[in-house]
C-alpha positions in Angstrom: 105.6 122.8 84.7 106.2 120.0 82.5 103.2 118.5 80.4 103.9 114.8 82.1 104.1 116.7 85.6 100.7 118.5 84.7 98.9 115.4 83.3 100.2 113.7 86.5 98.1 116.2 88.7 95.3 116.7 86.6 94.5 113.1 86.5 95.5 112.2 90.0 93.0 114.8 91.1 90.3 114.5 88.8 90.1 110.3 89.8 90.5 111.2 93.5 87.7 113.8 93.8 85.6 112.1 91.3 86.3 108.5 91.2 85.2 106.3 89.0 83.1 102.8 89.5 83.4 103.8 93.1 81.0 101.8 95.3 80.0 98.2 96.4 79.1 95.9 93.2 76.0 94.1 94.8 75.9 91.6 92.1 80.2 90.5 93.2 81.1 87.0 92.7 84.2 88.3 94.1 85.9 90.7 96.9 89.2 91.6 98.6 90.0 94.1 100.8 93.4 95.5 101.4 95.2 98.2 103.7 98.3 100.0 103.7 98.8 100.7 107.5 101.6 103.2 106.7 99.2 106.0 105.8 95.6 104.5 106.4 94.2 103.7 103.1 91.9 101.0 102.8 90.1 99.4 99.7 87.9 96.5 98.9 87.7 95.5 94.9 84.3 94.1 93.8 84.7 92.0 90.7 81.7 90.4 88.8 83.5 87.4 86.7 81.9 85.9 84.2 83.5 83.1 82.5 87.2 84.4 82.3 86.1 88.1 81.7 85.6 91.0 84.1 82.5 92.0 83.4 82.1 94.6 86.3 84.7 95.8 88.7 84.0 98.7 91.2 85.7 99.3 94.3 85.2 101.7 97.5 87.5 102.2 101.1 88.7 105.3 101.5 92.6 106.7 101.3 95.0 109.6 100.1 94.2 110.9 96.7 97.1 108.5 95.1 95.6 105.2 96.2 92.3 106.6 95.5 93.0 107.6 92.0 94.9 104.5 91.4 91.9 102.3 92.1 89.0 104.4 89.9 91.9 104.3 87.2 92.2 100.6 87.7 88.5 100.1 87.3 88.1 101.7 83.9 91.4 99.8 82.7 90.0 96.8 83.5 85.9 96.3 82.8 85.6 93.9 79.7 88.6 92.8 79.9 90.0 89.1 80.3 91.1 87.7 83.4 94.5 87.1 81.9 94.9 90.4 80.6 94.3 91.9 83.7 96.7 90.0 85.1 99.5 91.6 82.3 97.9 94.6 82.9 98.7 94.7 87.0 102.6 93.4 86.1 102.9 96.3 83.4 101.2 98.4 86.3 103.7 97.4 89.0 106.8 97.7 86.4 105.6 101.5 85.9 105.4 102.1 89.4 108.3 100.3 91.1 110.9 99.5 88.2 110.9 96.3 88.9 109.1 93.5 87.3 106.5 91.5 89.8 109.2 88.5 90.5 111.8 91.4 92.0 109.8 93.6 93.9 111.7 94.9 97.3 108.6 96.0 99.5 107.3 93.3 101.4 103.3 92.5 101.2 101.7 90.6 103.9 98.4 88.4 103.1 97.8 86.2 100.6 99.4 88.5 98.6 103.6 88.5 98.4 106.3 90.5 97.6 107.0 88.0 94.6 103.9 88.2 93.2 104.6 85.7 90.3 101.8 83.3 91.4 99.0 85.5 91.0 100.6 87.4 88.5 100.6 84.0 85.8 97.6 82.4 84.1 95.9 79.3 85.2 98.2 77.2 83.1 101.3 79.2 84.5 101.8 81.2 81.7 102.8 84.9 81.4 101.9 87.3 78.7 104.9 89.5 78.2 103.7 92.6 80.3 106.3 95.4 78.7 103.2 94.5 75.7 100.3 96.0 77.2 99.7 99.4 76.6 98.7 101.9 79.8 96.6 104.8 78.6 95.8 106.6 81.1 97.6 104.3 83.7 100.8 105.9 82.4 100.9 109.0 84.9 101.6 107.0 87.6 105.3 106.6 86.5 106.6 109.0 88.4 105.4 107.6 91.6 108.4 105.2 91.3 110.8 108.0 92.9 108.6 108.1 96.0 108.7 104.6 97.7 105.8 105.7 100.3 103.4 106.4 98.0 104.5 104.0 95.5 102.4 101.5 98.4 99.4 103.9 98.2 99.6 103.3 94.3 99.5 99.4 94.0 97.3 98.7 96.5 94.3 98.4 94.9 96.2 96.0 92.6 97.7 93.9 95.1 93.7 93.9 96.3 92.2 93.0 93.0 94.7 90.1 92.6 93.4 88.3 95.9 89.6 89.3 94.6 90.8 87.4 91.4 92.3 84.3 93.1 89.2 84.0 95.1 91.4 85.5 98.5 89.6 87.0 100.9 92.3 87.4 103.5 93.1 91.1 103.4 96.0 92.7 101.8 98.4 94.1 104.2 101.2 96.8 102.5 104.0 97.5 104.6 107.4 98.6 104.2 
């Protein structure tokens, strides 16, 4: 078994039975909830924003150990961060997963959240950081989800989700082929 392939599992499975910031942030000043109708997973993101940083983020739902892993993975990427970097960090995120950067993705996403995903992916003065700049970490095993399309939905889910919670959304995010 390869070291990548071994990581892969290890991680995936540690964050799935064990995630991390799992649970409702009573304290939110904002929430989305999202659903991928395909396998059943469902998430809602809890972000406490203050000023233009994320100074909590939890999220709960519950779902296959992909989408589940994704989301406690996405939590710990983002706390502390700016709002702007997390918004490089979700288009370096979906890049990993799908290939594609945000403005070409091919699966459609109903909601306030579309396939394009360049609105909510730029700042509030429509900028863009570069997002082949931001570094992964850990967020890096999920590469290989890219060469199955099913479970590349289970994967950015929580993403598409936190990008609503960002914009203030509350309609829920709908993933579908």
């Amino acid at each position: 078994m390869s070291e990548l392939r071994e990581l892969y599992q290890t991680t995936i499975l540690d964050h799935s039975r064990q995630p991390k910031n799992f649970g409702k942030l009573d304290e939110c000043t904002h929430k989305a909830e999202g659903y991928n109708p395909l396998c059943g997973d469902r998430v809602t993101v809890y972000l406490e924003i203050d000023g233009d940083h994320v100074k909590d983020i939890r999220f709960d739902g519950a779902g296959c150990a992909i989408s589940t892993a994704s989301a406690s993975l996405m939590t710990e990427a983002l706390k502390g961060r700016t709002i702007e970097e997390a918004r490089t960090l979700f288009r370096r995120v979906h890049e990993t997963m799908t290939g594609q950067a945000t403005g070409e993705a091919t699966g459609q996403v109903t909601g306030q959240v579309t396939g394009d995903g360049d609105a909510a992916a730029s700042g509030a003065d429509g900028a863009t950081a570069p997002a082949a700049d931001v570094e992964l970490g850990k967020l890096a095993v999920f590469e290989g989800v890219r060469q199955y399309p099913l479970r590349v939905k289970c994967a950015t889910l929580a993403w598409h989700t936190l990008n609503n919670a960002i914009d203030g959304k509350r309609d829920e995010v709908v993933v579908t082929e």
